[in-house]
Steps between C-alpha positions, in 0.01 A plus 500: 500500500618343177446245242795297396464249209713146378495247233616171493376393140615146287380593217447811245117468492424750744775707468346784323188492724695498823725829365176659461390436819782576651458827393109484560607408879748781525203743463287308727630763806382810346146368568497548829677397839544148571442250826866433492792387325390271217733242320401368150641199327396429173696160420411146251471149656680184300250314315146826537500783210316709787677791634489526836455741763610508827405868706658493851411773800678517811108517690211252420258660223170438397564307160275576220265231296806197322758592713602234681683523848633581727805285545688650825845519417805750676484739225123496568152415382522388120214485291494251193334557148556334193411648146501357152285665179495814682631835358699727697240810542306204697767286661618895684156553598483195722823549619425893524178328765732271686807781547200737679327247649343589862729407794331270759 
């Protein structure tokens, strides 16, 4: 099983936090076995300074507490979060909860 990251960012606000959790979410496998394969897309919208977070599994998972979800799309079932004054030890955490969330 693996965990793949992208970015799609417009700006250079989060730049530095998404490189760190990048590597953050490169780690995340070592902490034990996942449901599946996991897709994470850490990308800006126009016009929001949030950073948002998109975690995709190929089976339906439980999603944790301010995740919202699931949209069913081909590549899967995509989970949406959006963060703003949050550092990056925290924002990795909550993705850290969605990536091993229980499969239904």
């Amino acid at each position: 099983m693996s965990i793949t990251t992208t970015r799609n960012l417009r700006t250079r606000l989060w730049t530095a936090d998404v490189d760190a959790l990048e590597v953050a979410i490169g780690r995340l496998k070592s902490r034990g076995p996942l449901t599946d394969d996991c897709r994470v897309a850490l990308f800006e919208v126009i016009g929001d300074g949030d950073l948002h977070v998109n975690v995709t599994h190929q089976h339906q998972t439980q999603a944790p507490k301010g995740w919202a979800g699931p949209a069913v799309l081909p590549q899967g079932f995509v989970h949406n979060r959006t963060f703003g004054d949050v550092p990056p030890n925290q924002i990795v955490r909550y993705i850290r909860e969605m990536v091993y969330s229980d499969r239904i």
